[in-house]
N, C-alpha and C positions, 0 to 999 in steps of 0.2 A: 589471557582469560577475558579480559573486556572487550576485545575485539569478535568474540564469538557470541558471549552477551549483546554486543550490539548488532551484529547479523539476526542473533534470535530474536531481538526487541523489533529491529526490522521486521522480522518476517512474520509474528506476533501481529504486528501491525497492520501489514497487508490483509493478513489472509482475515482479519476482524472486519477491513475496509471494503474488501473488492471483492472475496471469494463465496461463491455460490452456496455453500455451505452454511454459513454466518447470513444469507442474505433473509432467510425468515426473520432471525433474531434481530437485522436491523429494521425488519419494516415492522416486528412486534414494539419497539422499543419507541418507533418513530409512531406509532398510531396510540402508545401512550404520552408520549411526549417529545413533542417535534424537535424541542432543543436538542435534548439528549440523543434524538436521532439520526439530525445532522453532525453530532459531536460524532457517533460512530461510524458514519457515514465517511469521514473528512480525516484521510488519511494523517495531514497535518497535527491536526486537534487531537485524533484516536492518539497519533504519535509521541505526544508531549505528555501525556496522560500515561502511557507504558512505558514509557523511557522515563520519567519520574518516579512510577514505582518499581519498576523495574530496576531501577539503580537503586534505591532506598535501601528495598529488601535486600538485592546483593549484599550492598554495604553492611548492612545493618547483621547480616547471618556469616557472612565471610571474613568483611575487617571487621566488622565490632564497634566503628566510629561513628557517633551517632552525629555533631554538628557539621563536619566535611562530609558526611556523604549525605545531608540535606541539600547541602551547596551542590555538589557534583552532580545531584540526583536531578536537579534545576537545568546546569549545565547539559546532562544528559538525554535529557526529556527534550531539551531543543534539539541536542544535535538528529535524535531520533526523528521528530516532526521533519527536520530538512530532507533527510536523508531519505524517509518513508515515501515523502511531497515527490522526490526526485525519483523512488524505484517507481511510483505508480505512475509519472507523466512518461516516463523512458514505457511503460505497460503499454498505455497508450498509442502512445505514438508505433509502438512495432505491430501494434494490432491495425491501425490504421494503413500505417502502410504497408500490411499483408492484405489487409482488403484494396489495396490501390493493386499491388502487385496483381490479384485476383482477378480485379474487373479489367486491369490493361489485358491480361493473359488471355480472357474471355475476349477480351473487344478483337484481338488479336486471330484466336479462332474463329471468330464469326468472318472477320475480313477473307482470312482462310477459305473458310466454308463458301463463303462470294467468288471465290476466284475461281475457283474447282467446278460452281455450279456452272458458269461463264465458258468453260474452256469448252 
């Protein structure tokens, strides 16, 4: 069960940070208040902050244990920030290197398109 809570706090996370959806709501948030809108912005930050109450409430509705799941809710709030940190720069990075893949592919057809014009 905590392994699927922590996919969903993940992905809670993401889609609060990076998705197109959420992106009004962070530039409303950010034009009220710059802190809080880098907080949202900042998959890390967003992370620690939904993985702490995300685990809380878990704890708090499922066990019932109200001082260990303050602790774990701490513990969990990090591991979510690392985690969140790690699926958005892997986000990145594949998007990057689909735009590299793109423009070789392009540069590729153009050299194409040179040699065809030549012959």
């Amino acid at each position: 069960m905590e392994t699927l809570l922590l996919l969903g706090l993940i992905g809670i996370t993401v889609i609060v940070t990076q998705s197109k959806i959420f992106e009004p709501i962070r530039k409303l948030v950010d034009s009220i208040h710059s802190f809080l809108g880098g907080m949202i912005s900042c998959a890390m930050c967003a992370g620690f902050w939904v993985g702490l109450f995300g685990y809380n409430i878990y704890g708090l509705l499922i066990v019932g244990d109200g001082i260990s799941t303050i602790f774990w809710g701490f513990l969990f709030g990090g591991i979510i920030s690392l985690l969140s940190w790690v699926v958005v720069e892997l986000m990145d990075f594949l998007g990057t290197l689909k735009d590299y893949v793109s423009f070789k592919s392009e540069e590729v057809n153009i050299e194409m398109d040179k040699q065809t014009i030549l012959k």
